[in-house]
TORTIKOL-356708 format. One line per field, with one value per residue (C-alpha): residue number from 1; x, y, z. Coordinates in Angstrom, 3 decimals. Layout:
REM TORTIKOL-356708
n: [NUM | ...]
px: [X | ...]
py: [Y | ...]
pz: [Z | ...]
END
This chain:
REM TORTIKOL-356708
n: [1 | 2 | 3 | 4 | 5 | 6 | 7 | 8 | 9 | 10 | 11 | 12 | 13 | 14 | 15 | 16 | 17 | 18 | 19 | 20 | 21 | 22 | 23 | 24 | 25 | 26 | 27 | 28 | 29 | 30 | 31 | 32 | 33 | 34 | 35 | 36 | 37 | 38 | 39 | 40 | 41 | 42 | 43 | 44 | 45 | 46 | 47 | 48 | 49 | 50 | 51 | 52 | 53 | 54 | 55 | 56 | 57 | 58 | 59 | 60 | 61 | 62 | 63 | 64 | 65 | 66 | 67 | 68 | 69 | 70 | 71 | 72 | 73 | 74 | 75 | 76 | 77 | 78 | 79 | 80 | 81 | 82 | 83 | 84 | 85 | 86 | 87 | 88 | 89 | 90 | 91 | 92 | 93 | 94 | 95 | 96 | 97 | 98 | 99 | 100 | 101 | 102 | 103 | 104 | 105 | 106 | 107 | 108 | 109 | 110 | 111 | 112 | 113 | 114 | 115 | 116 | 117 | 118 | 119 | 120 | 121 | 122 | 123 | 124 | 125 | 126 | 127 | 128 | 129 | 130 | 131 | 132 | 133 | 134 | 135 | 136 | 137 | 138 | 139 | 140 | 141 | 142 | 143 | 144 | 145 | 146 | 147 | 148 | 149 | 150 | 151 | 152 | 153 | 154 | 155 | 156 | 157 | 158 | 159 | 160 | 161 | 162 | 163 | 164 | 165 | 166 | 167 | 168 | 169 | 170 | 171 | 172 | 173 | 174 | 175 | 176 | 177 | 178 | 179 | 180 | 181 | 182 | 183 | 184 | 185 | 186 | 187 | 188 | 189 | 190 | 191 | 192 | 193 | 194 | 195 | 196 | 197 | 198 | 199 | 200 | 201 | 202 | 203 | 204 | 205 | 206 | 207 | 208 | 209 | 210 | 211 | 212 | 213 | 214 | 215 | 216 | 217 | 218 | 219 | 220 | 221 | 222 | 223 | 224 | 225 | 226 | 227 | 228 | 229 | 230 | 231 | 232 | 233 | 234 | 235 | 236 | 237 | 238 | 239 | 240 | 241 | 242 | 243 | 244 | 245 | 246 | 247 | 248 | 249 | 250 | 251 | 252 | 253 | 254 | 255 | 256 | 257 | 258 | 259 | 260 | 261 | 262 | 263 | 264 | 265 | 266 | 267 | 268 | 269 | 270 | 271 | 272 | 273 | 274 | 275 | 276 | 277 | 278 | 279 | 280 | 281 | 282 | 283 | 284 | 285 | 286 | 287 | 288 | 289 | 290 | 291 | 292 | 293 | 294 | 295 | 296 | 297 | 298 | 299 | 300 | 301 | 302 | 303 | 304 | 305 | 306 | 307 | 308 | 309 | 310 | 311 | 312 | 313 | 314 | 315 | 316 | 317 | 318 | 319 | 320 | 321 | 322 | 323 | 324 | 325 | 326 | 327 | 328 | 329 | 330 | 331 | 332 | 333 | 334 | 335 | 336 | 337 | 338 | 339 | 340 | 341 | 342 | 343 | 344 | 345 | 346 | 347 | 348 | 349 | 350 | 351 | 352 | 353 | 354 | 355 | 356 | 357 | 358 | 359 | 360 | 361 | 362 | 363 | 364 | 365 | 366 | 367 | 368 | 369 | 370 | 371 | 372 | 373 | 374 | 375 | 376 | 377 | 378 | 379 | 380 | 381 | 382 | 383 | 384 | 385 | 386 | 387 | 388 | 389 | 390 | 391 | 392 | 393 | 394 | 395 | 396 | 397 | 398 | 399 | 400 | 401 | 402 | 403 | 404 | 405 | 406 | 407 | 408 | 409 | 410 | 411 | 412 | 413 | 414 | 415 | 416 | 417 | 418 | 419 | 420 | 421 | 422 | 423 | 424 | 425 | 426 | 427 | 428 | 429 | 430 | 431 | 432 | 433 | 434 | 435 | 436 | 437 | 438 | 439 | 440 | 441 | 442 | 443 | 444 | 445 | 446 | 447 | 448 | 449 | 450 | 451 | 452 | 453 | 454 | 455 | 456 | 457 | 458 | 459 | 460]
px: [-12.221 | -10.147 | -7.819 | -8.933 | -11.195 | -11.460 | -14.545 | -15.481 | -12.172 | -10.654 | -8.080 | -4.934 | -4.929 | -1.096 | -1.820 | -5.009 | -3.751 | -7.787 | -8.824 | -11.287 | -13.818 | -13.258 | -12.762 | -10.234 | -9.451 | -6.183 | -5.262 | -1.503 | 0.038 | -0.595 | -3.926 | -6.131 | -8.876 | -10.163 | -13.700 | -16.922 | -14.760 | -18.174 | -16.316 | -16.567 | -13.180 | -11.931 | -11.515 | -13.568 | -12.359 | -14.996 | -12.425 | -15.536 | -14.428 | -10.289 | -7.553 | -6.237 | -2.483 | 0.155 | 2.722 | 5.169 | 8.569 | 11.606 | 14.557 | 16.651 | 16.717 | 18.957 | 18.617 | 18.901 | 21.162 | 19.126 | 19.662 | 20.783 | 18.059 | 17.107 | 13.549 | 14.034 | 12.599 | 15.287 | 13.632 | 13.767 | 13.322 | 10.670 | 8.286 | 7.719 | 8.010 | 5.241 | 3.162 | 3.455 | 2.955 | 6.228 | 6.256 | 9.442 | 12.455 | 16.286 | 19.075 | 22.809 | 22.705 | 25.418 | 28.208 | 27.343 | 26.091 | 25.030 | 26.223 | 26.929 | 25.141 | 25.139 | 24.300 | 20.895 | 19.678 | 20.150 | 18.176 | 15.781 | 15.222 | 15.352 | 12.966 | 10.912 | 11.295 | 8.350 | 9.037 | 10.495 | 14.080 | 17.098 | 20.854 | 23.430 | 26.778 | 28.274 | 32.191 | 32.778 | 31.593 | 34.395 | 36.752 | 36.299 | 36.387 | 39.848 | 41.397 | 40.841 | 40.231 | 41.660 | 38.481 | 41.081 | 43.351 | 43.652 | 43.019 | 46.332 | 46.063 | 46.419 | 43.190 | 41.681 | 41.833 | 40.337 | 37.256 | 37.007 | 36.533 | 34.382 | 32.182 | 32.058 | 31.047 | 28.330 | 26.425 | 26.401 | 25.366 | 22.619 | 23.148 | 21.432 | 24.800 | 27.203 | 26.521 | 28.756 | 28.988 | 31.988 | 31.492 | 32.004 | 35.120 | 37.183 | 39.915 | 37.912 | 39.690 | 37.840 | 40.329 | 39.272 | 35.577 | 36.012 | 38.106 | 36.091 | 32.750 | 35.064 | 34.843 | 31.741 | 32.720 | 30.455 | 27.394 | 24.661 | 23.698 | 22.825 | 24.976 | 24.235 | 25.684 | 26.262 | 27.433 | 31.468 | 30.712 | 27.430 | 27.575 | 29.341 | 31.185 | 27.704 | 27.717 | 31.168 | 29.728 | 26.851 | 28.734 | 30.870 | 28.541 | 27.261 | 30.651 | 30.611 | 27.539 | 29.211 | 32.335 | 31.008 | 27.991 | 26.145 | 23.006 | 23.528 | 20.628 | 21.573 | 20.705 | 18.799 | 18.696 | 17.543 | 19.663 | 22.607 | 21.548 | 18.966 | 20.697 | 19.589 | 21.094 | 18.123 | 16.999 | 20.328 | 21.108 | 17.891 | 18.733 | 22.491 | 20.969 | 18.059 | 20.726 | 22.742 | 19.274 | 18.818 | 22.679 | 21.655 | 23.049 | 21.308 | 20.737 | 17.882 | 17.297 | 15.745 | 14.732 | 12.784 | 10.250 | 11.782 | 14.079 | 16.135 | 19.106 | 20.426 | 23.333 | 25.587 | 27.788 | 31.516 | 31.401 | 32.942 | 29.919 | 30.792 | 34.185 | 35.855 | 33.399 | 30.457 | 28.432 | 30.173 | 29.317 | 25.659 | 25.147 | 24.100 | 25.728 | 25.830 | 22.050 | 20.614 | 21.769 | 19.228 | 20.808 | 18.511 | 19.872 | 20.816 | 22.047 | 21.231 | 18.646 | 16.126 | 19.132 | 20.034 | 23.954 | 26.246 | 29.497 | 31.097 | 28.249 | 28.819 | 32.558 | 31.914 | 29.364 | 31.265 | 34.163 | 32.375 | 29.485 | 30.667 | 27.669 | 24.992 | 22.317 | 21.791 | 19.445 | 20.787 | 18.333 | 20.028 | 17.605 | 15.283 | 11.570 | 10.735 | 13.796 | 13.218 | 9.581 | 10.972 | 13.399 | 10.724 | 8.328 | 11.077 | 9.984 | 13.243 | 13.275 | 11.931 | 10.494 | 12.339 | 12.611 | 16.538 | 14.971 | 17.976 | 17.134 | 19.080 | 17.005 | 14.033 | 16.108 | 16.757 | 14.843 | 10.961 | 11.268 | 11.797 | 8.054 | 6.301 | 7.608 | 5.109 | 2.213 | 4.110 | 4.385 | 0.570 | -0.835 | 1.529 | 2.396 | -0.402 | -3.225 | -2.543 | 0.254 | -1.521 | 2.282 | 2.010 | -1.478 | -2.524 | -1.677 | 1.676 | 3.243 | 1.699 | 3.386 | 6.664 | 6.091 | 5.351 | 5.477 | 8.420 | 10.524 | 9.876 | 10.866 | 14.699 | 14.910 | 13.648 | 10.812 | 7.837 | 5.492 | 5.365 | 4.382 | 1.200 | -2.095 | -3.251 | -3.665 | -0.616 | 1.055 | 1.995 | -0.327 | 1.604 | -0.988 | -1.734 | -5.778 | -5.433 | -7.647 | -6.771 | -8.558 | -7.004 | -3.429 | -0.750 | 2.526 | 2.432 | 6.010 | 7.959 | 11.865 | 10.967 | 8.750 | 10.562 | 8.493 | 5.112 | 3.143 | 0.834 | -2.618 | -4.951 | -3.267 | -6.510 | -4.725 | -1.075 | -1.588 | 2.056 | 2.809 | -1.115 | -1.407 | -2.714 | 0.318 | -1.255 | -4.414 | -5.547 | -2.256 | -1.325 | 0.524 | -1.103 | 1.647 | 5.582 | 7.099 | 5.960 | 8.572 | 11.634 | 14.731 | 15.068 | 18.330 | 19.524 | 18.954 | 15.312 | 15.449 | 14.314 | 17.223 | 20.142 | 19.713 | 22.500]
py: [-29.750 | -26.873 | -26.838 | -22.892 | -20.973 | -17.195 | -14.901 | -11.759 | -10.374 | -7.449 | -8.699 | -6.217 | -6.486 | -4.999 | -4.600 | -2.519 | -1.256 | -2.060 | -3.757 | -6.583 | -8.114 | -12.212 | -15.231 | -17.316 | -21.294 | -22.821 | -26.725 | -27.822 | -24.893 | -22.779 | -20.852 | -22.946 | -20.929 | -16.969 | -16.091 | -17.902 | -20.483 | -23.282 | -25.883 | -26.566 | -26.413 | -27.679 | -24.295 | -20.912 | -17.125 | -14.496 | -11.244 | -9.181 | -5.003 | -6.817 | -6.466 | -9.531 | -8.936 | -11.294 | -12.255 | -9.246 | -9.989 | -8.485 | -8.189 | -7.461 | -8.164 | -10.321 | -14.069 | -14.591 | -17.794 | -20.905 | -24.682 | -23.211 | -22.312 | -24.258 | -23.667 | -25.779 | -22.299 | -19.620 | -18.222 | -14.727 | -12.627 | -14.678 | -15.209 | -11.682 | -10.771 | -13.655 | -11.395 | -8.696 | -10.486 | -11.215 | -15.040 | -14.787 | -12.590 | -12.117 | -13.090 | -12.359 | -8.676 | -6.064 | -8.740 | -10.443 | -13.883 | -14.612 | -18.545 | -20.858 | -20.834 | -24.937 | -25.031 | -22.518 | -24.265 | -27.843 | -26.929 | -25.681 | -28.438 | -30.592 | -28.361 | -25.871 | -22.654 | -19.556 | -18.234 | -18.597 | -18.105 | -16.877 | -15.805 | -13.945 | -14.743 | -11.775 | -10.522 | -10.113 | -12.951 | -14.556 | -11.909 | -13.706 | -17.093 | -16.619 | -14.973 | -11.581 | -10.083 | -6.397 | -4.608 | -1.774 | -4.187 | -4.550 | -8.156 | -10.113 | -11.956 | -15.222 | -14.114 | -13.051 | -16.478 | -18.310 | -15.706 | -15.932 | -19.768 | -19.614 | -17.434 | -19.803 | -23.098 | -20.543 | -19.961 | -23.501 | -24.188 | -21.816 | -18.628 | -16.009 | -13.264 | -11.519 | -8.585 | -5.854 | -4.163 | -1.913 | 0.726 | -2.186 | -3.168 | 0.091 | -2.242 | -3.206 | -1.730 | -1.388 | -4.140 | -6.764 | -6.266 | -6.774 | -10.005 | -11.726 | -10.919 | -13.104 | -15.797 | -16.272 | -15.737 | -17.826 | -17.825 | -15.224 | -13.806 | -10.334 | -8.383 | -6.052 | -3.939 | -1.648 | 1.638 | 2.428 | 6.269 | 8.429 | 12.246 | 14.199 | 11.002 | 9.230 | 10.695 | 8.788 | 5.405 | 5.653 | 5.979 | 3.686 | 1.124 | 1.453 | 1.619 | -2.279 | -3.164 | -1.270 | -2.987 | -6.433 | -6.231 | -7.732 | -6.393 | -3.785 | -3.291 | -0.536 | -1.321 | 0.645 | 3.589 | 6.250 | 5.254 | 6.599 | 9.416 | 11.103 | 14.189 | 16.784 | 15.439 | 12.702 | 14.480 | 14.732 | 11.053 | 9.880 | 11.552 | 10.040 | 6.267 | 7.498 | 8.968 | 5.146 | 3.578 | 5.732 | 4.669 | 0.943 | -0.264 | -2.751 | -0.893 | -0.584 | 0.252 | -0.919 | 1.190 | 1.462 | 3.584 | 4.878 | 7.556 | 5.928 | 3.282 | 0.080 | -1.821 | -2.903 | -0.406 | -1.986 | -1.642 | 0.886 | 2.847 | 3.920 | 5.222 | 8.367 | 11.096 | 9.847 | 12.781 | 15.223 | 13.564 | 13.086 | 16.737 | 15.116 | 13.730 | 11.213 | 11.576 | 10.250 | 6.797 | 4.024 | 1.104 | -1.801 | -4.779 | -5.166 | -4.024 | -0.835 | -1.343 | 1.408 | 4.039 | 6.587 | 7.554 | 10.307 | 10.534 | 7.831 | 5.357 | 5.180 | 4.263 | 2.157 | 0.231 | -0.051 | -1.142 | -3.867 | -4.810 | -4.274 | -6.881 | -5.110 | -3.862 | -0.114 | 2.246 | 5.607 | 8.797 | 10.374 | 10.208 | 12.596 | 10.843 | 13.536 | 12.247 | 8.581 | 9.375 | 10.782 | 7.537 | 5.122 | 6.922 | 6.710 | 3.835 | 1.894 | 1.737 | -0.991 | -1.560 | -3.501 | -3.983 | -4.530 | -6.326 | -7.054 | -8.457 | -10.449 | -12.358 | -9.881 | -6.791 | -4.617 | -1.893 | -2.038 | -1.992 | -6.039 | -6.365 | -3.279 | -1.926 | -3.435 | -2.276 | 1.337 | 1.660 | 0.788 | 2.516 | 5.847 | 6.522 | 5.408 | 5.772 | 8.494 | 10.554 | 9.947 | 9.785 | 6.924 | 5.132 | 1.498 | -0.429 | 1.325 | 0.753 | -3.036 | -3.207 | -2.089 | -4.889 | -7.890 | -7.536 | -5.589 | -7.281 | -10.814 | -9.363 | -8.374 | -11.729 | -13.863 | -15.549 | -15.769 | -17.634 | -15.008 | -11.226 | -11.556 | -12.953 | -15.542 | -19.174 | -21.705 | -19.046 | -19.921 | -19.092 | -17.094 | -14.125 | -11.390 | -10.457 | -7.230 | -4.329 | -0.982 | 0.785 | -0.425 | -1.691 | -0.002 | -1.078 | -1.672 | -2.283 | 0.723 | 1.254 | 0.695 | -2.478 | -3.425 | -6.975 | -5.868 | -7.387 | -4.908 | -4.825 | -4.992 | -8.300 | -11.121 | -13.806 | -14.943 | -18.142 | -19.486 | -21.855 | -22.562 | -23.332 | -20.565 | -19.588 | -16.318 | -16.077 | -12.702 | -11.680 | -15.195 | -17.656 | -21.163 | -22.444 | -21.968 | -24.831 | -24.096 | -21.823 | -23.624 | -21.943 | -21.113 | -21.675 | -19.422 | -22.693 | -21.810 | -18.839 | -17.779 | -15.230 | -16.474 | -20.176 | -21.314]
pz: [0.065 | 0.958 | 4.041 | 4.362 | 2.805 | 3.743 | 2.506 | 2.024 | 2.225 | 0.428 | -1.914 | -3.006 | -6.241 | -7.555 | -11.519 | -11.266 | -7.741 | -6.349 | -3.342 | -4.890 | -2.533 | -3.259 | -1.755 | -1.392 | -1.171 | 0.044 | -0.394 | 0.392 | 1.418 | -2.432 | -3.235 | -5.577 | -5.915 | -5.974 | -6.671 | -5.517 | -4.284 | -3.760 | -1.921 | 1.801 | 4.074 | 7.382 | 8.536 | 7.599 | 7.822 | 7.550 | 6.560 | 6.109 | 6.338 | 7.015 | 4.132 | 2.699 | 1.920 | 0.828 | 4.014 | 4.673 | 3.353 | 5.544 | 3.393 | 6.108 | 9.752 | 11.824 | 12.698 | 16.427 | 17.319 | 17.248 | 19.009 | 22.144 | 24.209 | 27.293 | 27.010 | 23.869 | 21.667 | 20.429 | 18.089 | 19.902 | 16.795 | 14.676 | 16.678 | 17.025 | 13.321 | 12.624 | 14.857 | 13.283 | 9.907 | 8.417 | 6.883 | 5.324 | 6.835 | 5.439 | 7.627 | 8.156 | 6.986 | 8.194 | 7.475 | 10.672 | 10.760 | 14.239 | 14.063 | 11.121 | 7.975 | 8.146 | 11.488 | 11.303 | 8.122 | 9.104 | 13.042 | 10.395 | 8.205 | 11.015 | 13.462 | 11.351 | 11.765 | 13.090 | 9.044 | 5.953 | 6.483 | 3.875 | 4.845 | 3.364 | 4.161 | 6.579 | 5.288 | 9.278 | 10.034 | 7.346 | 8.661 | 11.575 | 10.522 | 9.081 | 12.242 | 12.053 | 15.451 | 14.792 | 12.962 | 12.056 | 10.195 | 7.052 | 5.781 | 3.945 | 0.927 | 2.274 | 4.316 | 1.432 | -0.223 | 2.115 | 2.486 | -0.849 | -0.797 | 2.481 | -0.115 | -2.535 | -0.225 | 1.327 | -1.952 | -2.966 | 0.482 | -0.134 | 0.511 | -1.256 | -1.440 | 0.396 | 3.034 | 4.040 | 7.011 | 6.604 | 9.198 | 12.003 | 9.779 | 9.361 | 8.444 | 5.131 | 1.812 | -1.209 | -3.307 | -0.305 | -0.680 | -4.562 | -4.150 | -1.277 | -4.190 | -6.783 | -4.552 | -6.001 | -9.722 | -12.094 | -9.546 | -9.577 | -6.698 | -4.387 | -2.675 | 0.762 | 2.229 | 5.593 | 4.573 | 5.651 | 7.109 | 8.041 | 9.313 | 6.363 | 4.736 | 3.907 | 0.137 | -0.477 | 1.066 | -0.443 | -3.747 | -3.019 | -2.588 | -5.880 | -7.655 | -6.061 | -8.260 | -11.007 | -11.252 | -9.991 | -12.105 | -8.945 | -7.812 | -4.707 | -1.504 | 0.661 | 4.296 | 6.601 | 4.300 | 6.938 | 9.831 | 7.353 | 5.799 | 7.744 | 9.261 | 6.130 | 3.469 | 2.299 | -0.974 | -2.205 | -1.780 | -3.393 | -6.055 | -6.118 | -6.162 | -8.599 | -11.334 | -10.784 | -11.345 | -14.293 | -15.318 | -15.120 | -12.257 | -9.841 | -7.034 | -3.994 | -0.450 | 2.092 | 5.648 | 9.083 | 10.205 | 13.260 | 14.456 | 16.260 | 15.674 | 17.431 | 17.424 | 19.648 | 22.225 | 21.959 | 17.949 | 15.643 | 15.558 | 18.745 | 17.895 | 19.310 | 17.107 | 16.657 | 18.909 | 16.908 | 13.573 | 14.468 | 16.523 | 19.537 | 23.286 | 25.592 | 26.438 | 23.065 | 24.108 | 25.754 | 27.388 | 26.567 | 28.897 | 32.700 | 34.580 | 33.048 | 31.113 | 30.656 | 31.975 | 29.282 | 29.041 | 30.756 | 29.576 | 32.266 | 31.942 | 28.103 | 28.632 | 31.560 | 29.461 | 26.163 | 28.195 | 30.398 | 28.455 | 24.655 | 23.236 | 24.793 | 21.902 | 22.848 | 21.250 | 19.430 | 18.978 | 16.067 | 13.216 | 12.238 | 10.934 | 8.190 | 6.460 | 6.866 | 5.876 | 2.819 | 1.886 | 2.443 | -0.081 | -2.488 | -5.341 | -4.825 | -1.076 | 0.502 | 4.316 | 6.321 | 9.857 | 11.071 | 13.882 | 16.313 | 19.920 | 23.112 | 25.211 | 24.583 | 24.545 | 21.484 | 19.517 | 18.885 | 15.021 | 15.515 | 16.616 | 15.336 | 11.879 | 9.672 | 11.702 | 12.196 | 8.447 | 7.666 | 10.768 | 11.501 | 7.914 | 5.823 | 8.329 | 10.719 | 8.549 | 4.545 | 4.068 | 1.571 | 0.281 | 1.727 | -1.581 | -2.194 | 1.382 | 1.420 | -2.550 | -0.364 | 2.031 | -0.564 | -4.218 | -4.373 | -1.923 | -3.640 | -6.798 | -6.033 | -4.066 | -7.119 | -4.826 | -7.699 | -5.391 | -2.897 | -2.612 | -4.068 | -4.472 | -6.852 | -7.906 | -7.631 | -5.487 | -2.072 | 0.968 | 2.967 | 3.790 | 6.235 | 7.339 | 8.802 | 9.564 | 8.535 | 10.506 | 13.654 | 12.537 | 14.408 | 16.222 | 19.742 | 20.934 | 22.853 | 23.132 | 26.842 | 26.187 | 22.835 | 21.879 | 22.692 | 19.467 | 17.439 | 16.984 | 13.626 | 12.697 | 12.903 | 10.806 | 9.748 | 7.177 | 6.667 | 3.796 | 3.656 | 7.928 | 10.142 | 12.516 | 14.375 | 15.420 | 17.275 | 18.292 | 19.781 | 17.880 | 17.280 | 15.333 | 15.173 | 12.982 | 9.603 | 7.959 | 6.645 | 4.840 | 1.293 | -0.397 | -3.191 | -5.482 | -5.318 | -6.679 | -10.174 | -10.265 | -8.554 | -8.710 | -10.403]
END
């Protein structure tokens, strides 16, 4: 007997790049059967006129802090990707874990988690570790060491790489970023990274970031593609990661569907110059948190804010969405949400990219076809992480899966109402159990973390 058995659902098939009307059976958390599937199950889905996609895998977002919360649930930021269909979500991107690696896997293993969890290991947050407090400094050898064996202990601890995030480290050389990555000589793993400078410096970080995978002959994601290059310029940096592609070096993107970006007011994005880099003032800034939130910035407000509230997550209108169109139709850019709250309180790409994608860009905008942006979403984001039991459909593969309708699928969350879950998703399944159920989640202790041991490419 199966646990679930859905029917009459459209299956995405990736090789012949169909939709295939099937059924499927799921037993113990994997897929066992596609087809006629005869056998009777606990529990019955009729997906008739829905889309059956694999679970949406975000290769980079940000972990919130977990095992502090009163209410006994901190999982601020997962619940609301498993609403909006993500089952298994990259952490500690931007070189910023938000608390120790150890501690957020073991309250995982212990607790279960809303999805399937991996983390990077965040350079700041080693910067950090080893007593730098000065972002503008530069690091000292002695420093350097012990990074470098902080990296180390994280991969065998599990982590899946190293992230970057060198524009909220001006301090970071070039000969430090190289030396922290040989802490983790011998081991095979992926690298991320935050670009150093956007505005008329992005070519040169964007290059520079690739001359990383070149010389460490580790494979390179580029975060948040069109949050960094987005201000004219898009084609011509396409076509600067295409020709290293074409060179053979390991190299991808990932980006967001929105045109705004979000991070938090006291860091170095902030600095002295940044209106003048991105053509715009005080006014593109929304305050997300009290007690300011929904106020947008004059000149003394920003200060006063950055001053006395440095952690609060703000929201920055300085993209343009033709150009972030344009990088997410690009073959080796990936979707991926960024997703950043406090208590609530952040951007809306946390609870609404996936949906946004499939309904604004695919539906509404014929900007990319159903299969491709889904292949985006799943196939192609399981493939750079090395997870070969996830991202697509088909027997022995795990259950993690998305029933969604494409005629109604769209994001619901707002920059004033930033959580608000979409609509169009009917069913998450997580690791074979049904966690989401018409936009209201039945069950939040399934996902558990995956350590770079698991991993057909990096587990070593």
């Amino acid at each position: 007997m199966y646990d679930i058995k859905i029917i009459n659902g459209k299956i995405i098939d990736f090789n012949t790049e169909d939709l295939v009307l099937s059924n499927i059976g799921i037993k113990d958390g994997k897929i066992v059967s596609i087809g006629d599937c005869d056998e009777e199950a606990n529990v019955v889905i009729d997906a008739k006129g829905k889309i059956l996609s694999p679970g949406f895998i975000d290769i980079h977002m940000h972990e919130e802090v977990i095992g502090h919360s009163p209410d006994g649930d901190s999982y601020d930021i997962a619940n609301r990707m498993l609403l909006m269909g993500v089952t298994t979500a990259v952490g500690g991107n931007c070189g910023n874990n938000r608390q120790n690696i150890n501690e957020f896997f073991d309250f995982i293993d212990y607790n279960g988690s809303p999805l399937n969890y991996l983390l990077y290991v965040g350079h700041n947050f080693l910067r950090n570790k080893v007593g730098i407090k000065d972002r503008y400094r530069n690091a000292s050898v002695s420093e350097i060491e012990e990074m470098k064996r902080l990296v180390n202990d994280a991969i065998e601890k599990g982590a899946i790489g190293i992230s970057f995030g060198l524009e909220y480290s001006p301090g970071v050389t070039f000969e430090e970023i190289i030396e922290v990555i040989n802490g983790a000589k011998g081991k095979k793993m992926i690298l991320s990274a935050h670009y150093r400078e956007d505005g008329d410096k992005s070519i040169e970080s964007i290059k520079e970031m690739i001359e990383i995978s070149k010389k460490t002959k580790f494979p390179m994601q580029i975060s948040h593609l069109g949050s960094c290059i987005d201000r004219g310029m898009m084609k011509e940096f396409l076509k600067v990661i295409k020709k290293a592609i074409d060179e053979g070096v390991d190299v991808q993107a990932d980006c967001y569907p929105y045109d705004a970006f979000s991070t938090f007011i006291g860091s170095a994005v902030f600095d002295e110059g940044c209106f003048e880099k991105w053509n715009k003032s005080y006014d593109s800034i929304l305050l997300t948190e009290e007690p300011y939130r929904g106020k947008v910035c004059n000149e003394e407000l920003f200060h006063k804010v950055r001053k006395e509230h440095p952690n609060m997550i703000v929201v920055a209108f300085v993209m343009n969405e033709d150009e972030v169109i344009e990088a997410i139709k690009a073959p080796f850019v990936l979707v991926a949400s960024d997703g950043l709250y406090t208590k609530g309180q952040g951007h809306p790409r946390g609870a609404g990219t996936f949906p946004r994608v499939l309904g604004r860009y695919v539906r509404e905008k014929e900007e990319l076809n159903l299969i491709e942006a889904i292949k985006k979403m799943t196939l192609l984001p399981a493939k750079r992480l090395g997870l070969n039991n996830k991202g697509k459909i088909g027997i022995g593969l795990d259950a993690d899966l998305v029933i969604l309708n494409p005629d109604t699928i769209i994001d619901k969350a707002t920059f004033e109402n930033p959580t608000e879950p979409p609509s169009g998703i009917d069913f998450v399944i997580l690791n074979g159990k049904i966690t989401v159920k018409n936009n209201i989640i039945i069950e939040n202790r399934v996902g558990r973390v995956i350590r770079r041991q698991e991993l057909s490419k990096w587990g070593n």
